[in-house]
DOKE-807136 format. One line per field, with one value per residue: residue number from 1; residue in one letter; z, x, y of N, C-alpha, C in turn. Coordinates in Angstrom, 3 decimals, always signed. Layout:
N
resi = c(NUM,...)
resn = c(A,...)
n_w = c(Z,...)
n_u = c(X,...)
n_v = c(Y,...)
ca_w = c(Z,...)
ca_u = c(X,...)
ca_v = c(Y,...)
c_w = c(Z,...)
c_u = c(X,...)
c_v = c(Y,...)
# end
This chain:
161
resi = c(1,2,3,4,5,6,7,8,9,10,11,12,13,14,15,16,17,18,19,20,21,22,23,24,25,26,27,28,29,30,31,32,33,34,35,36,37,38,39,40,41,42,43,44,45,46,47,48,49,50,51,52,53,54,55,56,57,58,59,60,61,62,63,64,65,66,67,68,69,70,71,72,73,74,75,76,77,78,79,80,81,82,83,84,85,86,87,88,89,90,91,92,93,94,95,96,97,98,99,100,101,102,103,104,105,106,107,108,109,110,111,112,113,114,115,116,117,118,119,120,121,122,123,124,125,126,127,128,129,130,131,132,133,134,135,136,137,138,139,140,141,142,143,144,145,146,147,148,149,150,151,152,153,154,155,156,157,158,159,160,161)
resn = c(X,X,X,X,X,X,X,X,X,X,X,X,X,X,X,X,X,X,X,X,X,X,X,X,X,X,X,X,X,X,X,X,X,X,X,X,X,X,X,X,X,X,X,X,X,X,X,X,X,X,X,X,X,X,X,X,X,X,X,X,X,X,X,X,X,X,X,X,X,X,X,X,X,X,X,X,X,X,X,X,X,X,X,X,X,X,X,X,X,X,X,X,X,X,X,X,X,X,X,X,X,X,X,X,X,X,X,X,X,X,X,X,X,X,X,X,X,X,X,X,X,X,X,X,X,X,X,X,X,X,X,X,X,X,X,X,X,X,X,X,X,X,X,X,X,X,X,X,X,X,X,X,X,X,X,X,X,X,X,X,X)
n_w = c(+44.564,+44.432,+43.377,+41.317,+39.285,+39.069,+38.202,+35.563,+34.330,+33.979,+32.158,+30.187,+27.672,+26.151,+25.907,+24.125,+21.996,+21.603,+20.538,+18.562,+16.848,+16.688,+15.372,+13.712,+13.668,+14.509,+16.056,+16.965,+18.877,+20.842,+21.516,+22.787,+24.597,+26.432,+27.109,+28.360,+30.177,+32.282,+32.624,+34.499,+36.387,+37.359,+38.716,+40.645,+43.001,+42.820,+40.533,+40.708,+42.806,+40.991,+39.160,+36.976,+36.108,+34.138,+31.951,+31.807,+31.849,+28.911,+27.642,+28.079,+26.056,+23.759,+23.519,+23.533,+21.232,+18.843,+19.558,+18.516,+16.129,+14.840,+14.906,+13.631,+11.073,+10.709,+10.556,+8.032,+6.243,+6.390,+5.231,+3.051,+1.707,+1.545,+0.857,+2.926,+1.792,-0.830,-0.549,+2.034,+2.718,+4.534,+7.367,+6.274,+6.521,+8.591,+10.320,+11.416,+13.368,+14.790,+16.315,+17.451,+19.471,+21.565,+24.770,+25.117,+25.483,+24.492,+21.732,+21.161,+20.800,+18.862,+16.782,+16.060,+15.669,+13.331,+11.859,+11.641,+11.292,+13.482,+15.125,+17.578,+19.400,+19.190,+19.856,+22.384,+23.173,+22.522,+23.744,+26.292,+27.338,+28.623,+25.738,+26.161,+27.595,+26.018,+23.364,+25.181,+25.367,+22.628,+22.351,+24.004,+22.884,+20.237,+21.027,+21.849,+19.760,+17.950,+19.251,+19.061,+16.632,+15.547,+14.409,+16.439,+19.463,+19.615,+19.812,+20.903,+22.145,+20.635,+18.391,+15.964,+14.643)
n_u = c(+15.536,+12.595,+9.584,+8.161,+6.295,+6.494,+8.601,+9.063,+7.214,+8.551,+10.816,+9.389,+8.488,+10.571,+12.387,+10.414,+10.861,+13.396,+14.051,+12.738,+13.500,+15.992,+15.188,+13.205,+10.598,+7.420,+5.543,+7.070,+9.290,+7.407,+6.751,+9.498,+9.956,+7.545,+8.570,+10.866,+10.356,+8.732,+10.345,+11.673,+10.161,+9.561,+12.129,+12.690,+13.462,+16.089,+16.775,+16.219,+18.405,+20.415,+23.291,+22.429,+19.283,+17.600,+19.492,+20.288,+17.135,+17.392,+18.591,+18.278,+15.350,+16.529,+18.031,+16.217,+14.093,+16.321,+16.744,+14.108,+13.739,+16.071,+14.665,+12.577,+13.533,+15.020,+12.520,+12.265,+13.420,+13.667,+11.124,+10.798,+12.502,+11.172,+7.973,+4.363,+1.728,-0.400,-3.120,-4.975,-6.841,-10.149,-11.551,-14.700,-18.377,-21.048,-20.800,-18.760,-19.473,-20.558,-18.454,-17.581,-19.133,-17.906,-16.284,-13.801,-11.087,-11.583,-12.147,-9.921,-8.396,-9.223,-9.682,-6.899,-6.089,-7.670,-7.852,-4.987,-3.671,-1.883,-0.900,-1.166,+0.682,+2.132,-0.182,-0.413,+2.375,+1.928,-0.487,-0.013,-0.399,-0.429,-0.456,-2.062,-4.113,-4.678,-5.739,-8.280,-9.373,-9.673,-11.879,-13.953,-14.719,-15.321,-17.514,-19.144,-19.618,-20.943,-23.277,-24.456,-24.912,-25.922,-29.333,-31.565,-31.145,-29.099,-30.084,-27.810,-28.223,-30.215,-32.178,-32.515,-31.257)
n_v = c(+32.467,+31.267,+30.711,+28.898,+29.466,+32.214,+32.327,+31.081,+32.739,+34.475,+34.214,+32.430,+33.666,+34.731,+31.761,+30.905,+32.307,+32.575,+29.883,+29.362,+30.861,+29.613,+26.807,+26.986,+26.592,+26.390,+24.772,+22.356,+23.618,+25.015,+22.311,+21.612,+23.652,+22.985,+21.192,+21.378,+23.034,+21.713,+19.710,+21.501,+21.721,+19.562,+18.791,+21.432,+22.069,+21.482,+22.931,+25.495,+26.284,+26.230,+27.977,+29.045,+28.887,+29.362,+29.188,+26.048,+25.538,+26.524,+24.809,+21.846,+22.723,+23.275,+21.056,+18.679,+19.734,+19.347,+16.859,+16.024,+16.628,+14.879,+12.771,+12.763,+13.610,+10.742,+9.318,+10.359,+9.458,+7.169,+6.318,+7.233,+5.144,+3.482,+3.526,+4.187,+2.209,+3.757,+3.995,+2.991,+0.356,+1.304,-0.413,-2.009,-2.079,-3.634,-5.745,-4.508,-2.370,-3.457,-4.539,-2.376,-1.870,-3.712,-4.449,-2.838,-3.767,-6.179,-5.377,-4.065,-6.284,-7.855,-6.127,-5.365,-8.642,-9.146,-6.840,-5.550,-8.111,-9.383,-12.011,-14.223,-14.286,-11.830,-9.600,-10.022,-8.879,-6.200,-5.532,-5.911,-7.966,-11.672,-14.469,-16.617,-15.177,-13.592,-14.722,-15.874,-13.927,-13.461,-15.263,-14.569,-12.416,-13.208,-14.559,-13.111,-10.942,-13.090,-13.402,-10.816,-10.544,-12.794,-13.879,-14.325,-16.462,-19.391,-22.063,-24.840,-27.699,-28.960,-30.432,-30.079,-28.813)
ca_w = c(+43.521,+44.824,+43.160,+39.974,+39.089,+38.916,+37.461,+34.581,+33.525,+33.269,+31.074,+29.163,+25.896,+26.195,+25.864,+23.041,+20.785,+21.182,+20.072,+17.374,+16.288,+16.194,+14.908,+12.281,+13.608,+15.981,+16.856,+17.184,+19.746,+21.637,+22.207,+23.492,+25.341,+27.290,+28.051,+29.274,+31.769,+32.830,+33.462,+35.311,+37.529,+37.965,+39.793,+40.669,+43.872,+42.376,+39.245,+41.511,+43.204,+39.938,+38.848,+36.048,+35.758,+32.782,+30.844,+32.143,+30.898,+27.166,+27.488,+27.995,+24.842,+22.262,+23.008,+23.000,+20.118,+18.063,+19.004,+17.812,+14.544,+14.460,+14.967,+12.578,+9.583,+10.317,+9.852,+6.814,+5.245,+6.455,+4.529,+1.725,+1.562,+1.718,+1.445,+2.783,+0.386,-1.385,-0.064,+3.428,+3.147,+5.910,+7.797,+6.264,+6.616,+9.579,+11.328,+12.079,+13.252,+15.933,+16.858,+18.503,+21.294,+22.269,+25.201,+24.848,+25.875,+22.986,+20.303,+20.502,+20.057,+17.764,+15.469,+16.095,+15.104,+11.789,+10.784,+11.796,+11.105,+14.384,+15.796,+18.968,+20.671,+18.795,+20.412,+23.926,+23.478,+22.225,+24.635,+27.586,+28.194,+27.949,+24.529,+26.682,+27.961,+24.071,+23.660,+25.989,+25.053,+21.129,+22.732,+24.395,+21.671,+19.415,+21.762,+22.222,+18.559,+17.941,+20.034,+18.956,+15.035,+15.762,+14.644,+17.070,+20.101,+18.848,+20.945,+20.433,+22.047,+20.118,+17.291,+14.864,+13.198)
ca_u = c(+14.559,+11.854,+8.825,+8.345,+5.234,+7.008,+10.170,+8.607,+6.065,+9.713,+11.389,+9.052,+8.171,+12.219,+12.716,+9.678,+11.594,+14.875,+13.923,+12.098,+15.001,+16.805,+14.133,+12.184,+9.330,+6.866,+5.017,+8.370,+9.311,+5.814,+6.869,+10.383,+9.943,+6.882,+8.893,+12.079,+9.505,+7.822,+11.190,+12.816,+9.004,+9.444,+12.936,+12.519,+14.229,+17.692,+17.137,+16.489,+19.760,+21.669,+23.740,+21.671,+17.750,+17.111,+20.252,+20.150,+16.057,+17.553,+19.760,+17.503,+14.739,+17.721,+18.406,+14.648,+13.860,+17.045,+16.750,+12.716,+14.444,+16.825,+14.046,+11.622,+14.473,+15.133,+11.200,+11.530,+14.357,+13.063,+9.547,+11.203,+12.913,+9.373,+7.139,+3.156,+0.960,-1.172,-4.484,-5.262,-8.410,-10.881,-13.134,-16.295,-19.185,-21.670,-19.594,-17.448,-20.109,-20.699,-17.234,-17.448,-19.578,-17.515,-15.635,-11.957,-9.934,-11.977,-12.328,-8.410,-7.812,-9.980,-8.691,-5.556,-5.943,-8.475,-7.016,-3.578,-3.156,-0.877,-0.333,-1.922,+1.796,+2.372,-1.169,-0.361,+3.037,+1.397,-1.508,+0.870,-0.668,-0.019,-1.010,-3.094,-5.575,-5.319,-6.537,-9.603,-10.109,-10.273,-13.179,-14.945,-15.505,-16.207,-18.929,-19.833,-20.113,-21.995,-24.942,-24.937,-24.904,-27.497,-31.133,-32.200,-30.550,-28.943,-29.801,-26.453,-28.681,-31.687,-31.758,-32.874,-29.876)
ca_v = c(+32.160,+30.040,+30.598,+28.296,+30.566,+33.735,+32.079,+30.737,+34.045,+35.983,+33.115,+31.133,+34.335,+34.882,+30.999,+29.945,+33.103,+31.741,+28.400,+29.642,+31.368,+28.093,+25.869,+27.483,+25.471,+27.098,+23.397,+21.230,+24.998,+24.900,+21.302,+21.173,+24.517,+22.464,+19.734,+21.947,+23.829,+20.323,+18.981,+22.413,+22.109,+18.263,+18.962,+22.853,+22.058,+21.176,+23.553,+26.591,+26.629,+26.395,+29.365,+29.965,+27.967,+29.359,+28.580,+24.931,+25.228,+26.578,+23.835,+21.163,+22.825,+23.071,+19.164,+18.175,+20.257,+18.812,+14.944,+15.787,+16.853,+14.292,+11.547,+12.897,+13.193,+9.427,+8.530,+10.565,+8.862,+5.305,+6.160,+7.383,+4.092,+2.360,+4.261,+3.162,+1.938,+5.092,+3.942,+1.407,+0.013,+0.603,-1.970,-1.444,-3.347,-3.942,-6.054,-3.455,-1.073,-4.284,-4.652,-1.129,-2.114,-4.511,-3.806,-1.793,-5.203,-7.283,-4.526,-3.743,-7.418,-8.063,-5.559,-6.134,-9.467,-9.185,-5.845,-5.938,-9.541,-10.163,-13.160,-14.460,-13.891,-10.676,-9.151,-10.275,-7.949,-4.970,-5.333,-6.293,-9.424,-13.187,-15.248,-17.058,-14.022,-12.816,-16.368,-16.240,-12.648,-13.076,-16.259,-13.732,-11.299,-14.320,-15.131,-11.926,-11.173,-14.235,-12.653,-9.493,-10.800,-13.615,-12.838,-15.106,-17.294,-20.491,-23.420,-25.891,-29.151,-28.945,-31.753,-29.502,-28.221)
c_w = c(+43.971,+44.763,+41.468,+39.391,+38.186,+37.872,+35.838,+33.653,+33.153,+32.397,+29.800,+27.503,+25.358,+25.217,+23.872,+21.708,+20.536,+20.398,+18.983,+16.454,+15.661,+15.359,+13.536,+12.481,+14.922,+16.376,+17.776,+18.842,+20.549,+22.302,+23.151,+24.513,+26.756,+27.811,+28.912,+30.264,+32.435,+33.857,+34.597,+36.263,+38.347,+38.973,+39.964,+42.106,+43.629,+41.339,+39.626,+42.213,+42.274,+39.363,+38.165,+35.129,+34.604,+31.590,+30.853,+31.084,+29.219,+27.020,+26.746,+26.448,+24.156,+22.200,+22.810,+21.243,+18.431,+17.559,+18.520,+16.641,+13.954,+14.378,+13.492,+10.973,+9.289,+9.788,+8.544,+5.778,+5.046,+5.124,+3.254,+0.977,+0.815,+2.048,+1.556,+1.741,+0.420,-0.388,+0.989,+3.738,+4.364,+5.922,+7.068,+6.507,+8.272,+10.675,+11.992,+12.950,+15.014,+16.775,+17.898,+19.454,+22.154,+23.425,+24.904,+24.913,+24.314,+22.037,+20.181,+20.146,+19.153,+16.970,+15.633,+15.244,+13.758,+10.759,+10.804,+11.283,+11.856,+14.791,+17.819,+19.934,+20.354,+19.359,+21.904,+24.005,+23.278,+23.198,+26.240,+28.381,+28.281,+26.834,+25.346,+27.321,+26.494,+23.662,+24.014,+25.593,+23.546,+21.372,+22.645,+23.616,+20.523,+19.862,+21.552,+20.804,+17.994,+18.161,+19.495,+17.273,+14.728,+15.403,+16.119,+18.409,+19.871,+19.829,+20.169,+20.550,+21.514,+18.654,+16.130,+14.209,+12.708)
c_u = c(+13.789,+10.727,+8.859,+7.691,+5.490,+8.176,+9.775,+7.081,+7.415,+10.791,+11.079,+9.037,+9.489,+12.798,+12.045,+10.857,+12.503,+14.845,+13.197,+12.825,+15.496,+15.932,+13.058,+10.381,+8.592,+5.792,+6.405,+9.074,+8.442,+6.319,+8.081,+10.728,+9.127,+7.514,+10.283,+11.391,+9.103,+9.183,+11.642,+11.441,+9.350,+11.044,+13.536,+13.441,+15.683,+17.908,+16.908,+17.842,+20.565,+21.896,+23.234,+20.605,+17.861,+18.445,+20.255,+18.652,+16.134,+18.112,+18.702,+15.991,+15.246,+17.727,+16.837,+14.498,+15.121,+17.038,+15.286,+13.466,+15.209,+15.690,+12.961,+12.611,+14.677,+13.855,+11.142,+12.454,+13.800,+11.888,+9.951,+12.381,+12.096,+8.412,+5.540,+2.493,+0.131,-2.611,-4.576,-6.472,-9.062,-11.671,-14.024,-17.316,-20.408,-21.178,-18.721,-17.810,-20.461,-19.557,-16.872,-17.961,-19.376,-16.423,-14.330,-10.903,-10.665,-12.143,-10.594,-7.910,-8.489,-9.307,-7.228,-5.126,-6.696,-8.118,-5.681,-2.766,-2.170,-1.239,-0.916,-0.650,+2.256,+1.482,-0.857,+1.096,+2.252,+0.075,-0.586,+0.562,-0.133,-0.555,-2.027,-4.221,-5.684,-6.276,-7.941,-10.110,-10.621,-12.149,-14.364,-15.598,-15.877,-17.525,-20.096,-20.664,-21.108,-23.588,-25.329,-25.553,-26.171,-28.547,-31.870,-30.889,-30.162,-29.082,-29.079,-27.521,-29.840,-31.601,-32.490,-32.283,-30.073)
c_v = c(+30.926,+29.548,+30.072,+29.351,+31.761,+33.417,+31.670,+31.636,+34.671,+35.188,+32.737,+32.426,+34.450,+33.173,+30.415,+31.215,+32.502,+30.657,+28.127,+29.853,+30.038,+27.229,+26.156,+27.076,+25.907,+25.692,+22.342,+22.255,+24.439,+23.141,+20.780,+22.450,+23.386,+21.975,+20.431,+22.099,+22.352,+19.359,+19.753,+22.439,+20.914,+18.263,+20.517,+22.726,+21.729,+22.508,+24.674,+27.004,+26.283,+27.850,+30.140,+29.117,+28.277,+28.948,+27.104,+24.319,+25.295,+25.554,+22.739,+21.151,+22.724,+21.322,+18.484,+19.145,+19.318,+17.333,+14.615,+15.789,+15.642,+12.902,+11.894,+13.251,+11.494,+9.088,+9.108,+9.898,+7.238,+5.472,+6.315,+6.187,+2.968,+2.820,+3.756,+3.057,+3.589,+5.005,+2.582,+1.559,+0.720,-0.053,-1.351,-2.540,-3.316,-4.624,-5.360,-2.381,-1.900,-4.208,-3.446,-0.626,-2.927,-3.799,-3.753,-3.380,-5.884,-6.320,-4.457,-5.328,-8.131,-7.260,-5.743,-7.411,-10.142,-7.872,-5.845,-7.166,-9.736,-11.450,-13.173,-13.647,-12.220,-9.614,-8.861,-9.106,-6.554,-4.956,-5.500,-7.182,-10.778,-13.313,-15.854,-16.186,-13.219,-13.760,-16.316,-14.954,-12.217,-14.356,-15.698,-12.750,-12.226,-14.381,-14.098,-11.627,-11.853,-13.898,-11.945,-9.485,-11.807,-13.060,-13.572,-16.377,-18.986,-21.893,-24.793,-27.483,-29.302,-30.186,-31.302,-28.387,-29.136)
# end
């Protein structure tokens, strides 16, 4: 058996049924079928010379498919603990309409840090940077902003502010 190709056209309608069977759930299926095949392609050279690929591949969808199940019962117990507020604002406003030609590095920390309300050091994890380039990067979209919001160019040394 040494063609993935072939091995996986005479498996996979066999495999998504089964797991349907089990699952009740033909998205949560569709998704831990994918990821069986993805894994039995990503090492097809080990999972070809086993006694029996495709039971190894059911193997592998039953436990994806289950620990999906088992993760999405916890988020539903957590929520139903606490559950989110009914309604979350959105930005509105003009400002906000600016903010989205800023570039991808200063728009995600920008919101981040006016909608989110994180924390300079809290940004830099979720972006994967330092506090100090969140720092220079909330500057830069200040600056930036500044311009784009301006009617007019502000000259700082002029003695007529």
């Amino acid at each position: 058996m040494g063609d993935f190709e072939t091995w996986y056209l005479a498996n996979h309608a066999r495999l998504v049924a089964t797991v349907l069977l089990v699952t009740g759930n033909l998205d949560l299926t569709r998704d831990a079928v994918d990821e069986a095949f993805t894994r039995a392609f990503a090492q097809w050279n080990r999972v070809r010379q086993m006694v029996s690929p495709a039971g190894w591949t059911y193997r592998v969808a039953l436990n994806t498919a289950r620990r999906r199940e088992r993760r999405a019962a916890l988020e539903r117990r957590l929520l139903a603990r606490r559950p989110p507020p009914a309604i979350v604002p959105a930005p509105a406003g003009e400002a906000w309409d600016v903010v989205r030609v800023l570039p991808e590095r200063q728009r995600t920390a920008v919101v981040l840090r006016y909608v989110a309300d994180l924390t300079q050091s809290e940004i830099a994890e979720v972006m994967g940077v330092t506090r100090s380039t969140v720092s220079s990067t909330l500057a830069d979209a200040h600056a930036r902003l500044a311009e784009l919001i301006s009617p007019e160019p502000i000259d700082m040394e002029s003695n007529d502010v």
